[in-house]
PQR file with spaces between the fields and no chain letter, atoms N, CA, C, O and H, PARSE charges and radii, in Angstrom:
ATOM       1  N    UNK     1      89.550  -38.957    6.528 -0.4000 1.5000
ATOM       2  CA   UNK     1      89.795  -39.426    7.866 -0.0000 2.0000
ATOM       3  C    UNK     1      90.447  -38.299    8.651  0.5500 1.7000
ATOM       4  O    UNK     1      91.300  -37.632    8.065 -0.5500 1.4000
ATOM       5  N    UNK     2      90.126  -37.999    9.978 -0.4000 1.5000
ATOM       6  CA   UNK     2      90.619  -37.119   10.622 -0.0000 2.0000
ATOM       7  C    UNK     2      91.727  -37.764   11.047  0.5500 1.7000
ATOM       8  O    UNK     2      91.966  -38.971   11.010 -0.5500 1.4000
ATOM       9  H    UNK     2      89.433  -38.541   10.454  0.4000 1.0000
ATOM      10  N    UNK     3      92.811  -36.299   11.717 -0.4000 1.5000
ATOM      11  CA   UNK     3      94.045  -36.982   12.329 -0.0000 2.0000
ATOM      12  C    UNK     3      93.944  -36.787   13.426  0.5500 1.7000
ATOM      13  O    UNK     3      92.911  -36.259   13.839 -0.5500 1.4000
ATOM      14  H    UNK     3      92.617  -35.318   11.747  0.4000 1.0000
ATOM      15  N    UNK     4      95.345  -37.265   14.612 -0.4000 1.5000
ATOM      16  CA   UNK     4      95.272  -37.217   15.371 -0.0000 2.0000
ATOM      17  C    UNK     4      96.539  -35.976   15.752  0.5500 1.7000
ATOM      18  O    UNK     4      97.661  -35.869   15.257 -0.5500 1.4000
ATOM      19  H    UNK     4      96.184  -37.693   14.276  0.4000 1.0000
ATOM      20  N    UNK     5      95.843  -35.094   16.857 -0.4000 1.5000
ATOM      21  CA   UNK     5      97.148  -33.973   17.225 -0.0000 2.0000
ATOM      22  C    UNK     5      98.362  -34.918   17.686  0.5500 1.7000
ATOM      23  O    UNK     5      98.377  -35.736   18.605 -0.5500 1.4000
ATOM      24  H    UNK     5      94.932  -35.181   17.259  0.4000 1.0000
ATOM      25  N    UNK     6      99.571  -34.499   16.603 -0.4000 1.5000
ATOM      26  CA   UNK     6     100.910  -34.390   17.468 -0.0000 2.0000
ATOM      27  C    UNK     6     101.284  -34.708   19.075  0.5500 1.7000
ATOM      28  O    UNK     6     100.309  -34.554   19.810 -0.5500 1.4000
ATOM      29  H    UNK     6      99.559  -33.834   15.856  0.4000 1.0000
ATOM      30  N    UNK     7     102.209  -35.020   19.586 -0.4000 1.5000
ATOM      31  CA   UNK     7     102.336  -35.177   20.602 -0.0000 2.0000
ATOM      32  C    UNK     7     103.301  -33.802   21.204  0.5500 1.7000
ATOM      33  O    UNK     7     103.213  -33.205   22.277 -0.5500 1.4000
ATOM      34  H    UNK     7     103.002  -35.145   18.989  0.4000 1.0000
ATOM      35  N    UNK     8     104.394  -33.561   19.834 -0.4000 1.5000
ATOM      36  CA   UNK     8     104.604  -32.280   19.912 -0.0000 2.0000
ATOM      37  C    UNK     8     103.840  -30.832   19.586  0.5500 1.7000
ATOM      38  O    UNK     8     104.029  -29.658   19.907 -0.5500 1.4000
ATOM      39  H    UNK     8     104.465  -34.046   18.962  0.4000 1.0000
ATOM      40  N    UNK     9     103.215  -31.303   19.060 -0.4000 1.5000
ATOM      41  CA   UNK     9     102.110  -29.960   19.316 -0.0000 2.0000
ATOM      42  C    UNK     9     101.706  -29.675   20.736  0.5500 1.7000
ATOM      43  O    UNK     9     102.051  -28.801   21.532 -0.5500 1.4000
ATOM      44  H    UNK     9     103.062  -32.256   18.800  0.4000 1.0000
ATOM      45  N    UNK    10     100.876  -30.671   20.805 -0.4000 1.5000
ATOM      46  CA   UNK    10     100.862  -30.834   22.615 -0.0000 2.0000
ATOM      47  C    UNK    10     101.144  -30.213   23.318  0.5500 1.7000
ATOM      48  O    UNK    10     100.350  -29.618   24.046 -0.5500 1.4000
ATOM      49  H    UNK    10     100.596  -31.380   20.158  0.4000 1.0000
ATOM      50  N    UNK    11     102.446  -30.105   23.373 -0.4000 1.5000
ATOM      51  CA   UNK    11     103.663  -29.797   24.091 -0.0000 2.0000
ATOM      52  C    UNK    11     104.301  -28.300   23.983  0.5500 1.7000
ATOM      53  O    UNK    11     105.342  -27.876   24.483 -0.5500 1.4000
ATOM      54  H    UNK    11     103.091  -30.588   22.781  0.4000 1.0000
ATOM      55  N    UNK    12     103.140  -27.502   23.000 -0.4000 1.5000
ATOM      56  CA   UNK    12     103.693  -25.934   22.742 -0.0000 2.0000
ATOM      57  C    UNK    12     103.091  -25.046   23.320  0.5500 1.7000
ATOM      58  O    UNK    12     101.931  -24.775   23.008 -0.5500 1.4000
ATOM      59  H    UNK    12     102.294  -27.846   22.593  0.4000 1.0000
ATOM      60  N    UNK    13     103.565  -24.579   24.019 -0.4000 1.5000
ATOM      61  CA   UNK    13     102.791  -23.328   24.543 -0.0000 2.0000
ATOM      62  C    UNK    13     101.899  -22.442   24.036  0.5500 1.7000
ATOM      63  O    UNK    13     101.365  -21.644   24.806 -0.5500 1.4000
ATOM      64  H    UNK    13     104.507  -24.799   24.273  0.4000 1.0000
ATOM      65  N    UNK    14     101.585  -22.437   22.624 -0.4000 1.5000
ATOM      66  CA   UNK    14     101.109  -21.695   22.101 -0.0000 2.0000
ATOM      67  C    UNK    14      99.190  -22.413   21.644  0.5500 1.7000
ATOM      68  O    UNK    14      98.181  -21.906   21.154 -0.5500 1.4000
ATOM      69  H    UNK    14     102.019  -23.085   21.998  0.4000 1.0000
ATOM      70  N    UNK    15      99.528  -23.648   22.109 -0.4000 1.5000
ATOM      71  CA   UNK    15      98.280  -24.094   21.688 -0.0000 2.0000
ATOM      72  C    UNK    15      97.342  -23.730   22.503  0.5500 1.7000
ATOM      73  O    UNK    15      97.452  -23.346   23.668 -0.5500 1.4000
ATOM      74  H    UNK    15     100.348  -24.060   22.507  0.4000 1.0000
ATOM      75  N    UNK    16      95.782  -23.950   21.425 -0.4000 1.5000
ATOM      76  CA   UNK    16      94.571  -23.456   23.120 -0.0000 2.0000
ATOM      77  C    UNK    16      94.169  -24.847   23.497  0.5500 1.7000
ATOM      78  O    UNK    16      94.006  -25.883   22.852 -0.5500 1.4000
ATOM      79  H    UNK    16      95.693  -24.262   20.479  0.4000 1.0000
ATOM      80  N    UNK    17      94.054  -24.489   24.881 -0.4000 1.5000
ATOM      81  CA   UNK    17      93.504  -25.352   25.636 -0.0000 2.0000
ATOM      82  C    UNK    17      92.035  -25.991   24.909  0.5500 1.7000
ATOM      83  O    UNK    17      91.515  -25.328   24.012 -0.5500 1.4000
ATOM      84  H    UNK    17      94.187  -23.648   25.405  0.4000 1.0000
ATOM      85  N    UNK    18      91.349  -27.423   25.383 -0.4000 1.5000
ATOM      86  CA   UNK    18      90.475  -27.507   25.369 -0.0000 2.0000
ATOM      87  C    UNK    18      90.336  -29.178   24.874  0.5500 1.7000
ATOM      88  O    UNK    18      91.222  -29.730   24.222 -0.5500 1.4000
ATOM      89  H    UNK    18      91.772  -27.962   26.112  0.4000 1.0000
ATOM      90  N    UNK    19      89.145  -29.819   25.280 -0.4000 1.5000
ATOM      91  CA   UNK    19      88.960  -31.253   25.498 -0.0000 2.0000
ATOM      92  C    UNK    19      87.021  -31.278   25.078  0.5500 1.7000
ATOM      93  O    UNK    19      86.120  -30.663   25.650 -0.5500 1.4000
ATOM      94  H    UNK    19      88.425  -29.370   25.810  0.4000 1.0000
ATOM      95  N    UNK    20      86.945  -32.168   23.976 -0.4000 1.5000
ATOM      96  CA   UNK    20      85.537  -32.388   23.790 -0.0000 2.0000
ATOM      97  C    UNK    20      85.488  -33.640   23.403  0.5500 1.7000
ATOM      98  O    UNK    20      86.105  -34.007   22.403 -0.5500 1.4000
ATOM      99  H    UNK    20      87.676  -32.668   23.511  0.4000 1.0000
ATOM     100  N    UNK    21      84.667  -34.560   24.219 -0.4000 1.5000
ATOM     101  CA   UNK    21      84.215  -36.218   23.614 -0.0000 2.0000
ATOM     102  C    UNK    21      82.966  -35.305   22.323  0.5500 1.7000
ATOM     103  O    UNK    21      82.202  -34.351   22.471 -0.5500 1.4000
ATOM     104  H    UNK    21      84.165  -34.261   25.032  0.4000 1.0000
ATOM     105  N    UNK    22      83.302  -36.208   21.106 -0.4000 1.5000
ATOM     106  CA   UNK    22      82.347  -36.264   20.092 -0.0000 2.0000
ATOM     107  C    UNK    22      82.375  -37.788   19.677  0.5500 1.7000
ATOM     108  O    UNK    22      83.390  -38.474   19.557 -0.5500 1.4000
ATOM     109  H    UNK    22      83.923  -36.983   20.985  0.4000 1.0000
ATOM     110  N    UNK    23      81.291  -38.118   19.514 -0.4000 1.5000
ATOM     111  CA   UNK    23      81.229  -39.635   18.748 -0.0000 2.0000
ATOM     112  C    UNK    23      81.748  -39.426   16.869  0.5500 1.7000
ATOM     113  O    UNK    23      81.828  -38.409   16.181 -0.5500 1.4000
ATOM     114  H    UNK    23      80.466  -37.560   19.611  0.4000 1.0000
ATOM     115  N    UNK    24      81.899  -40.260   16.684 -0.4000 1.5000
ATOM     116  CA   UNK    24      82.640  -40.350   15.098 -0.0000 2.0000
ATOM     117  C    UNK    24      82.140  -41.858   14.650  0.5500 1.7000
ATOM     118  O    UNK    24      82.156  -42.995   15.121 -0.5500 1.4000
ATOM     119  H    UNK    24      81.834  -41.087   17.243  0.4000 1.0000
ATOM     120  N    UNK    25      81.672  -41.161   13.416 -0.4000 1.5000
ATOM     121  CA   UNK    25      80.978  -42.398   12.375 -0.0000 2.0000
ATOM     122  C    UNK    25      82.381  -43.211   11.755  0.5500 1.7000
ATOM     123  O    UNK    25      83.551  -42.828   11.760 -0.5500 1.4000
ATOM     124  H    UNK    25      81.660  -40.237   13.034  0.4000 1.0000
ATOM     125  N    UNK    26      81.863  -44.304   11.300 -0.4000 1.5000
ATOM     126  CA   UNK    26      82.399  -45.709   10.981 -0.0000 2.0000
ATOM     127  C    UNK    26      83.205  -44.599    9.652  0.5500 1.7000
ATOM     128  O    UNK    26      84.327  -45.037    9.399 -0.5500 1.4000
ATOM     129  H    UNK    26      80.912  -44.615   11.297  0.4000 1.0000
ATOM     130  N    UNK    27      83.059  -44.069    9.303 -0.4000 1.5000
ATOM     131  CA   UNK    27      83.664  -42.906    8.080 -0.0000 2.0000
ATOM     132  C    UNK    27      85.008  -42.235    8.522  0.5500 1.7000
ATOM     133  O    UNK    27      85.993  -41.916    7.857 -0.5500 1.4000
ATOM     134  H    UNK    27      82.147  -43.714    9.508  0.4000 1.0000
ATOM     135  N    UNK    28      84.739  -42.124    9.824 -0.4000 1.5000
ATOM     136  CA   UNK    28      85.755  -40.794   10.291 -0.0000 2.0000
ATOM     137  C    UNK    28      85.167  -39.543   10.753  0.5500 1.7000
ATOM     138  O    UNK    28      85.740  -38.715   11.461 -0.5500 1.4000
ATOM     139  H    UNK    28      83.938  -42.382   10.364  0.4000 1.0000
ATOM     140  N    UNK    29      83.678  -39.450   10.182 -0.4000 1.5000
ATOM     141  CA   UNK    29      83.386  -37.955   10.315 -0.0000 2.0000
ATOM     142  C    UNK    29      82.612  -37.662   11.825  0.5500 1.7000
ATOM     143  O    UNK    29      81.740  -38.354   12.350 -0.5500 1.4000
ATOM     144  H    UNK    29      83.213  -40.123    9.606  0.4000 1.0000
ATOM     145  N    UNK    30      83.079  -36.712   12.209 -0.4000 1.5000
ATOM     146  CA   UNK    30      82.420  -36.558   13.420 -0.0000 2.0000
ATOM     147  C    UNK    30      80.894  -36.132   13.672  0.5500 1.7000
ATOM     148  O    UNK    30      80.454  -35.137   13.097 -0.5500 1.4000
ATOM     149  H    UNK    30      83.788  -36.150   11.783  0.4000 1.0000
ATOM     150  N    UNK    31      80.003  -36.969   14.624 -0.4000 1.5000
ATOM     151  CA   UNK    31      78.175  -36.795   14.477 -0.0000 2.0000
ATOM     152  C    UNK    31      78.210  -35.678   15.136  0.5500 1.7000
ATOM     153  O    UNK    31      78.770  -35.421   16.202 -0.5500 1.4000
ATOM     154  H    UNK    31      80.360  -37.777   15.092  0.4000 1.0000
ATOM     155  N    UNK    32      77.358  -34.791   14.201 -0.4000 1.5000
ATOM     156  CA   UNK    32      77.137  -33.456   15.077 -0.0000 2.0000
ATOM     157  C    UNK    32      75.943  -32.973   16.316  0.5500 1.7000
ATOM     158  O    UNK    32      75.781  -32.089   17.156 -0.5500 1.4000
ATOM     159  H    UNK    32      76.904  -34.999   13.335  0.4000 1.0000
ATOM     160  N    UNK    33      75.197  -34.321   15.734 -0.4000 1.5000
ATOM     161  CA   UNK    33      73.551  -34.132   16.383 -0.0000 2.0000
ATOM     162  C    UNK    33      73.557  -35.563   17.776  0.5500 1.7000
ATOM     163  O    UNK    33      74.474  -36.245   18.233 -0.5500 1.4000
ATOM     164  H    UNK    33      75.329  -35.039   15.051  0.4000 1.0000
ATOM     165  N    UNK    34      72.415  -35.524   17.995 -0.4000 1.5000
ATOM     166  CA   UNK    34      72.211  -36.462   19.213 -0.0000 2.0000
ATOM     167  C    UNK    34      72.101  -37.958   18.361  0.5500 1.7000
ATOM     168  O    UNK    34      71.456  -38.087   17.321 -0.5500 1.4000
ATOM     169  H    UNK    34      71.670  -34.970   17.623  0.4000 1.0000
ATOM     170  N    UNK    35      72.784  -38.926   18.954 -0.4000 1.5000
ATOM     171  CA   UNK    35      72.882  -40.394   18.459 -0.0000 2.0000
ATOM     172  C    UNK    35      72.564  -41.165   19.183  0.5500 1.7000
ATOM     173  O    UNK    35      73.401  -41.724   19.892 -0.5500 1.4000
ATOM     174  H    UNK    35      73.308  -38.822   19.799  0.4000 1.0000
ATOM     175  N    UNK    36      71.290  -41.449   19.248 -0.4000 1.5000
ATOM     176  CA   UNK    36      70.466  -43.194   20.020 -0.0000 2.0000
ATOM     177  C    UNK    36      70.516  -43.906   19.356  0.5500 1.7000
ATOM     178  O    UNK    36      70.067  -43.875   18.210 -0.5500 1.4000
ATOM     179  H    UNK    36      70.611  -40.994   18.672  0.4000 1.0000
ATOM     180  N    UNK    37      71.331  -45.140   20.118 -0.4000 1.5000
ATOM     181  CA   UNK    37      71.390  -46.691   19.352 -0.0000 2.0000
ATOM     182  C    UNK    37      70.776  -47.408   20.535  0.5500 1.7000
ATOM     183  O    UNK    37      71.225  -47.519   21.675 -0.5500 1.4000
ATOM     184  H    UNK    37      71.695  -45.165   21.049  0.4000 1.0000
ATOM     185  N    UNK    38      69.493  -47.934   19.942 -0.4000 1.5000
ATOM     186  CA   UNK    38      68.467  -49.121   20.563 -0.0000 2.0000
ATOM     187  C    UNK    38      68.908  -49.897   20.198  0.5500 1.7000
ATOM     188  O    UNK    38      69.729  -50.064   19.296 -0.5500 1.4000
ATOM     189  H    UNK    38      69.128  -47.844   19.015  0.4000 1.0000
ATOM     190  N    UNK    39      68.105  -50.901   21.284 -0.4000 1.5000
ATOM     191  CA   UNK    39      68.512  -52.599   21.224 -0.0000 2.0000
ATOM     192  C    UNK    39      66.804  -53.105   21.473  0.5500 1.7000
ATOM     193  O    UNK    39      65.680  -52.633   21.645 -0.5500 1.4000
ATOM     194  H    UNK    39      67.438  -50.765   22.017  0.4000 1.0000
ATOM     195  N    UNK    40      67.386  -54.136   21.377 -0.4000 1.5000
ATOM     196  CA   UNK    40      65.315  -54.733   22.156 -0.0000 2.0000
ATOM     197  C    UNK    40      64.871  -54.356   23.430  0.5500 1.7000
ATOM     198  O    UNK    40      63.745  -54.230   23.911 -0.5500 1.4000
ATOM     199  H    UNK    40      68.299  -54.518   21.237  0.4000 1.0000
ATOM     200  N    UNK    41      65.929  -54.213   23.839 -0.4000 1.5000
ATOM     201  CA   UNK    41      65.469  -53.952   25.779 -0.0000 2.0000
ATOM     202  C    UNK    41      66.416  -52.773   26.346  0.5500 1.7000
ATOM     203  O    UNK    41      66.382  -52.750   27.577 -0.5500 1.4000
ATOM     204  H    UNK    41      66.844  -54.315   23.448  0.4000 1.0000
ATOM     205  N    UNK    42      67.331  -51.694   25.723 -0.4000 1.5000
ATOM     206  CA   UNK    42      67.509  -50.385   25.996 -0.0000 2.0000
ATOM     207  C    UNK    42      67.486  -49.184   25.364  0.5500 1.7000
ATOM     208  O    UNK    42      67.434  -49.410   24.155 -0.5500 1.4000
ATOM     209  H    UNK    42      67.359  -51.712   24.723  0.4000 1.0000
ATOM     210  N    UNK    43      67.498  -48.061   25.577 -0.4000 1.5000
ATOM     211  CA   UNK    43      67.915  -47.013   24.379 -0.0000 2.0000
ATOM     212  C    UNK    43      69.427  -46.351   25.080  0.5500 1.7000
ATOM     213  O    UNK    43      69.541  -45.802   26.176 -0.5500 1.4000
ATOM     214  H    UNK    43      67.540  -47.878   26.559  0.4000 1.0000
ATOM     215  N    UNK    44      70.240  -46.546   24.301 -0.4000 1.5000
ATOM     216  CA   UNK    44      71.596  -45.590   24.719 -0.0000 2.0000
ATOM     217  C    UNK    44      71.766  -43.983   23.710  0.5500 1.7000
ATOM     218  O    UNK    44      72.007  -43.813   22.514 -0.5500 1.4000
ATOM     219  H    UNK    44      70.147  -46.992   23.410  0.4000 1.0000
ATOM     220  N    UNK    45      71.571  -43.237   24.578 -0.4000 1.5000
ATOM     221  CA   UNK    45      72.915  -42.226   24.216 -0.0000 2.0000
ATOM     222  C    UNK    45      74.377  -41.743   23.791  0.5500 1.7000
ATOM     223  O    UNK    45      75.259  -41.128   24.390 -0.5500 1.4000
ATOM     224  H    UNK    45      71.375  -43.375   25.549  0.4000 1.0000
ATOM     225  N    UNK    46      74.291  -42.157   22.799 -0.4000 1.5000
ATOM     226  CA   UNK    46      76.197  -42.498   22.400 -0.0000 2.0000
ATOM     227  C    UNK    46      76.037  -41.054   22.114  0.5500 1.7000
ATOM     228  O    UNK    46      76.327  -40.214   22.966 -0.5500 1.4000
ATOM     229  H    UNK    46      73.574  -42.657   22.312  0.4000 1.0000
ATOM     230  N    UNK    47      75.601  -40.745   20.982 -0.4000 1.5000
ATOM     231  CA   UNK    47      76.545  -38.680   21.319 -0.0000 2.0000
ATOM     232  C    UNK    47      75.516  -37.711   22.241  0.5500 1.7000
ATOM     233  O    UNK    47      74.327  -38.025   22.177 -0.5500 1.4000
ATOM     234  H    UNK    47      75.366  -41.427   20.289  0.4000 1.0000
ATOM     235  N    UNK    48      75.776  -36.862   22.869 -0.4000 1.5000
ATOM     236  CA   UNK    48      74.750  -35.669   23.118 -0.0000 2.0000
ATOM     237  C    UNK    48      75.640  -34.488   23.172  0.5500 1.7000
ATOM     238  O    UNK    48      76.094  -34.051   24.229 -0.5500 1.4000
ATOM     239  H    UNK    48      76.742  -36.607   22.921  0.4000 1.0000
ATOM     240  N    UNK    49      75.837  -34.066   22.196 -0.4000 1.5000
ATOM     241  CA   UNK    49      76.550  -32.583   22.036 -0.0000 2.0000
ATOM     242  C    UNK    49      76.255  -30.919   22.423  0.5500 1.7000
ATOM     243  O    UNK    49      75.207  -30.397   22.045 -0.5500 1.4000
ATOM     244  H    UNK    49      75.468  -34.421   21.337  0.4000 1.0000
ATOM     245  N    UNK    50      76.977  -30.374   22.977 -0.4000 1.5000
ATOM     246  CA   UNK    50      76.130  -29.334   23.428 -0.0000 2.0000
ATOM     247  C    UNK    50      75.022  -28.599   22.220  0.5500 1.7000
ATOM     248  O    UNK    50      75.210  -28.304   21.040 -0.5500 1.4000
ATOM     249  H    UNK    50      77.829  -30.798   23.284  0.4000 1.0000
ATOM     250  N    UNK    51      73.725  -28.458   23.181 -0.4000 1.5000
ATOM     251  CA   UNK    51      73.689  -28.109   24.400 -0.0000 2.0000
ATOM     252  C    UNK    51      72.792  -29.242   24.894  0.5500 1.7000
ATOM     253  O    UNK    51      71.584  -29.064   24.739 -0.5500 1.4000
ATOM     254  H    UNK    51      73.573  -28.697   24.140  0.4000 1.0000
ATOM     255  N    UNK    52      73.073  -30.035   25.292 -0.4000 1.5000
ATOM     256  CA   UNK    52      72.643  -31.466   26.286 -0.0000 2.0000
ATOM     257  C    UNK    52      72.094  -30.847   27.094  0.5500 1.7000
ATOM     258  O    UNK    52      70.883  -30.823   26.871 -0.5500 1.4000
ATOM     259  H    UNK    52      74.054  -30.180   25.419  0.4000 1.0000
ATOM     260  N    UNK    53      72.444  -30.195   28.145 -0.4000 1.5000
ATOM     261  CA   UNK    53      72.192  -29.776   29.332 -0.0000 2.0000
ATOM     262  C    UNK    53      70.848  -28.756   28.949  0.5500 1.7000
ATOM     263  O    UNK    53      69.748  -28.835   29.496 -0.5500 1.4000
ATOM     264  H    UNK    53      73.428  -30.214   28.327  0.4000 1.0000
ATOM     265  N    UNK    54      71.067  -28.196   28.326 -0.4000 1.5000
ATOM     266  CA   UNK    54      69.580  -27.090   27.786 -0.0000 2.0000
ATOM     267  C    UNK    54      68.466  -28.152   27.359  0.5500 1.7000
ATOM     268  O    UNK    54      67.355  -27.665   27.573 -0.5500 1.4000
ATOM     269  H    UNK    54      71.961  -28.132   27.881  0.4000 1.0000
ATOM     270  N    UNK    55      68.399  -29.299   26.884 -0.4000 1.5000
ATOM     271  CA   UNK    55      67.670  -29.881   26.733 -0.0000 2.0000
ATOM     272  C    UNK    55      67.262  -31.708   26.964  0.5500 1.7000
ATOM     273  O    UNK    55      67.003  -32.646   26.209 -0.5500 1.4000
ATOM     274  H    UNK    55      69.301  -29.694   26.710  0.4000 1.0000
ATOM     275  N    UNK    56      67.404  -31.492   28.553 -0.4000 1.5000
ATOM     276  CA   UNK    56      67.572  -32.301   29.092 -0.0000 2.0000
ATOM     277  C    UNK    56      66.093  -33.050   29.096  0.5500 1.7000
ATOM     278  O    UNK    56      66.064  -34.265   29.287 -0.5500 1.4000
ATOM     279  H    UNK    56      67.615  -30.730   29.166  0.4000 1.0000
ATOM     280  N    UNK    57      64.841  -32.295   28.880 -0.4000 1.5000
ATOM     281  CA   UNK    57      63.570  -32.719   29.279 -0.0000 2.0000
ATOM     282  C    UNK    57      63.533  -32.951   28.236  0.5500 1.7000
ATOM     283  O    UNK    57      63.094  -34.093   28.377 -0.5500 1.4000
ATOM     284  H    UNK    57      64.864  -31.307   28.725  0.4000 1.0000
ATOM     285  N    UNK    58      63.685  -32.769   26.539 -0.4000 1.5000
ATOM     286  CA   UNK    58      63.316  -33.352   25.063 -0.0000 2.0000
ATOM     287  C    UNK    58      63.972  -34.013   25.326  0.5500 1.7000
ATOM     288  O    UNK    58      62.891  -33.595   25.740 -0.5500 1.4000
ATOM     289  H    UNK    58      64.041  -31.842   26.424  0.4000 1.0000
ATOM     290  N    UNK    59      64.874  -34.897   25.656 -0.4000 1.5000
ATOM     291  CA   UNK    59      65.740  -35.790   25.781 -0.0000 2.0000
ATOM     292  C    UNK    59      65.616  -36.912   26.186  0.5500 1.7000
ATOM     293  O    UNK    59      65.890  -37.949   25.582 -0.5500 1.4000
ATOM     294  H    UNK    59      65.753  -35.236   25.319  0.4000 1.0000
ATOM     295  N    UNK    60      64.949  -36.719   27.852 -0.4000 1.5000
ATOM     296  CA   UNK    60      64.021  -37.745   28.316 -0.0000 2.0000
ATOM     297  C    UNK    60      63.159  -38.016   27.659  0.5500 1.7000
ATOM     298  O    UNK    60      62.932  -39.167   27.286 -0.5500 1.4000
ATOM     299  H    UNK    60      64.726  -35.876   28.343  0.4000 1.0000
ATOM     300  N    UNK    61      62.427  -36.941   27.342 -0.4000 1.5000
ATOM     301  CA   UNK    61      60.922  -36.815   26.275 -0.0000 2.0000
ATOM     302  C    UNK    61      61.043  -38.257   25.302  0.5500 1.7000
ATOM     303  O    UNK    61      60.276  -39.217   25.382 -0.5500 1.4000
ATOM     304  H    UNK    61      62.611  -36.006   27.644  0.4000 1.0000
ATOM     305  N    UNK    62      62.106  -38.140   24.459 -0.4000 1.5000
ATOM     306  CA   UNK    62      62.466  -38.920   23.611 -0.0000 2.0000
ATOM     307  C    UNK    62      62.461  -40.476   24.221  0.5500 1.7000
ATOM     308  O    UNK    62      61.699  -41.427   24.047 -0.5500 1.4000
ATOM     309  H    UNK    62      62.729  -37.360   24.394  0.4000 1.0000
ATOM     310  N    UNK    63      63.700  -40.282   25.036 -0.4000 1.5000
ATOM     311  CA   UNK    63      63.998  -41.718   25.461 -0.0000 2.0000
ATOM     312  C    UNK    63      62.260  -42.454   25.980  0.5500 1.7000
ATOM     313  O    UNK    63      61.886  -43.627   25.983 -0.5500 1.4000
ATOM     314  H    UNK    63      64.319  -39.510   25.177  0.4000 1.0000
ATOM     315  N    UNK    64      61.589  -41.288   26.336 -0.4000 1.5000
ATOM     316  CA   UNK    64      60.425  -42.081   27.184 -0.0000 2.0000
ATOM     317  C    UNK    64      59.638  -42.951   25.552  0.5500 1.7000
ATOM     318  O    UNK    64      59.450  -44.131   25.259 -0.5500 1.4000
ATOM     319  H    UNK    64      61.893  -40.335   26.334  0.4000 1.0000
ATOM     320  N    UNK    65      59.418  -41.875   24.961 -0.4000 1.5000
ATOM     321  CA   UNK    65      58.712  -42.577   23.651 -0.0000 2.0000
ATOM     322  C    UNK    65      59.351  -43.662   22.804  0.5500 1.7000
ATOM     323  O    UNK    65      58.694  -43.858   21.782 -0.5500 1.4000
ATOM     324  H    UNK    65      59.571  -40.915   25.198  0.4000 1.0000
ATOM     325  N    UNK    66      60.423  -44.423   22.912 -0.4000 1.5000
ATOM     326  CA   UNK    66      61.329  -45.038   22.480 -0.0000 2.0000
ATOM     327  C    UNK    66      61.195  -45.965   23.484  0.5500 1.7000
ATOM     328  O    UNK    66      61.585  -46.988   22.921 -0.5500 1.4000
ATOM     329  H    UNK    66      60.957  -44.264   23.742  0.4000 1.0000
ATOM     330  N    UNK    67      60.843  -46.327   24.810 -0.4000 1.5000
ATOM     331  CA   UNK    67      60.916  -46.924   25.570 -0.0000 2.0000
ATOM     332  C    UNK    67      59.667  -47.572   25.761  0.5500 1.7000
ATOM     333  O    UNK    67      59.560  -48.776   25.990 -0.5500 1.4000
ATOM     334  H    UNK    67      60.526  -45.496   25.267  0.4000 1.0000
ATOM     335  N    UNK    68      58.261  -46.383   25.620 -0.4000 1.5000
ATOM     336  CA   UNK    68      57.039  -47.158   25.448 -0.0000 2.0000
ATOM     337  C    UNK    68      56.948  -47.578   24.059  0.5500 1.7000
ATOM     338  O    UNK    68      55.798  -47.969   23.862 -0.5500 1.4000
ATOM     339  H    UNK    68      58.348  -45.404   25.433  0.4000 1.0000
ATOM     340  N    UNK    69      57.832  -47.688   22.762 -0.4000 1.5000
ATOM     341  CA   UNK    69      57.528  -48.303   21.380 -0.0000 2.0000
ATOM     342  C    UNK    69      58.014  -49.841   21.903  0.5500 1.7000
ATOM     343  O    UNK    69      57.255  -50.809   21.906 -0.5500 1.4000
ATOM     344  H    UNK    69      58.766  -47.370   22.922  0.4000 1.0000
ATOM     345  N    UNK    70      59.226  -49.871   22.281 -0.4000 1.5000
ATOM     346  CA   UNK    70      59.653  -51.160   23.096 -0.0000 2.0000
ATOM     347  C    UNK    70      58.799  -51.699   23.464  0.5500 1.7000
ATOM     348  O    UNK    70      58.338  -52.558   22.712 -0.5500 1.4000
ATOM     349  H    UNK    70      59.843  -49.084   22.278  0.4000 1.0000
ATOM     350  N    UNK    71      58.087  -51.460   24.920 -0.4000 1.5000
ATOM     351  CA   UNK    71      57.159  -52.218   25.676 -0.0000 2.0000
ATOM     352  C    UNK    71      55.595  -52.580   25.282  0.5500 1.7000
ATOM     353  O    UNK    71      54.726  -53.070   26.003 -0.5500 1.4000
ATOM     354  H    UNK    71      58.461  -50.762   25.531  0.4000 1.0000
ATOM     355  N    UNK    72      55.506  -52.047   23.467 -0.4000 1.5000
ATOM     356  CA   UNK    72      54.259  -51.997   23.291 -0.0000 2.0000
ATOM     357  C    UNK    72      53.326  -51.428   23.385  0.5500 1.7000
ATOM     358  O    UNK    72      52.262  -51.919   23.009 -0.5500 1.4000
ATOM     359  H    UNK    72      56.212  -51.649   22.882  0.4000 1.0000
């Protein structure tokens, strides 16, 4: 299980900056790759880790084919 930073750590000047949402499995471990969780009637994006932005059109790409398996 991962921990969580200190509050005094935080608080030291010496730390580096920096802030990243990652999704994390029911385990603890953090997903490194892209994570779609479908339903009957959406597809969500729960992780997209860089580089998201570089591949924004496989992305759609995806969601589109996932969307026409849905509709039949």
């Amino acid at each position: 299980m991962h921990s969580f930073v200190s509050w005094s750590t935080l608080q030291s000047p010496h730390t580096p900056a920096g802030v990243r949402a990652q999704a994390m499995s029911k385990s603890g471990e953090l997903i490194e790759d892209f994570l779609f969780c479908n339903s009957a009637r959406s597809v969500n994006v729960c992780n997209a880790p860089s580089p998201a932005a570089t591949s924004a059109i496989p992305i759609g790409q995806h969601i589109l084919e996932q969307l026409e398996g849905m509709m039949g």
